[in-house]
C-alpha positions as CSV (number, residue, x, y, z in Angstrom):
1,X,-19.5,-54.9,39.1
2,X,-20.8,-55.2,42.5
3,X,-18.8,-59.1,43.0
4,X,-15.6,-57.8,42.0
5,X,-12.6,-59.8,44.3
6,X,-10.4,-57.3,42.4
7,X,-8.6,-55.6,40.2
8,X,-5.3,-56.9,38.2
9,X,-2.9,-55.3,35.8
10,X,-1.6,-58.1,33.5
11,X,0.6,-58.2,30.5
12,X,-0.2,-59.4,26.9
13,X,1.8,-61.4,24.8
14,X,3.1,-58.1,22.7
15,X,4.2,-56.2,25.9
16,X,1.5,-54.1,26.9
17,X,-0.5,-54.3,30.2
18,X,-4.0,-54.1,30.5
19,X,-6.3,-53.6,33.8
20,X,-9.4,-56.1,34.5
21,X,-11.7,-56.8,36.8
22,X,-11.5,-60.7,38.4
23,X,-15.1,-61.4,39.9
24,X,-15.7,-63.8,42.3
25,X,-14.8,-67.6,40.6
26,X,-13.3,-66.0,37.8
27,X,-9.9,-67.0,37.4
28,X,-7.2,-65.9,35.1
29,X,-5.1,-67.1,32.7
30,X,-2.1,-69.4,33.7
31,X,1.2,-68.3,33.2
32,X,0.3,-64.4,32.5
33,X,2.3,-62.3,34.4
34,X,0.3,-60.2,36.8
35,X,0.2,-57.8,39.5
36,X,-2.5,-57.4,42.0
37,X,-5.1,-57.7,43.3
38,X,-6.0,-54.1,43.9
39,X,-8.9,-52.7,46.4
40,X,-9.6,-50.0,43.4
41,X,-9.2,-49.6,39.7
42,X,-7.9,-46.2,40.1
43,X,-5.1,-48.4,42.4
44,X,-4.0,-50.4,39.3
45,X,-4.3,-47.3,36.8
46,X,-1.5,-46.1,39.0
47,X,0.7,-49.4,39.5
48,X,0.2,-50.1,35.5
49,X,2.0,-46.5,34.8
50,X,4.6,-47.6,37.6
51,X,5.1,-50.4,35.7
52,X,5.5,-48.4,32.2
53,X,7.6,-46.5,33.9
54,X,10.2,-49.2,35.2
55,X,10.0,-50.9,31.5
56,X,7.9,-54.0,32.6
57,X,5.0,-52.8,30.4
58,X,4.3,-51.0,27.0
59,X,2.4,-48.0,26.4
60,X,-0.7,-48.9,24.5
């Protein structure tokens, strides 16, 4: 993923949070509730158990 912009945690409709990868013109879905971008995806691994952690997101 060489023309990644970065990376996002964002939540599903059943509560969990997942992490992807936006490249360059991707866009994401309107009215998801997201948090990022992130220079790595070891960056959001960390903020998505933050997140856990403060109730925001399920455990998978």
């Amino acid at each position: 993923m060489n023309d990644t912009t970065g990376w996002y945690v964002v939540k599903r409709p059943e509560g969990s949070c997942e992490i992807v990868a936006v490249e360059v013109g991707q866009t994401l879905e309107e009215g998801t509730e997201r948090w990022g971008p992130f220079a790595s995806q070891s960056e959001a691994f960390a903020r998505r158990v933050g997140l856990i952690r403060a109730g925001k997101c399920q455990p998978i």
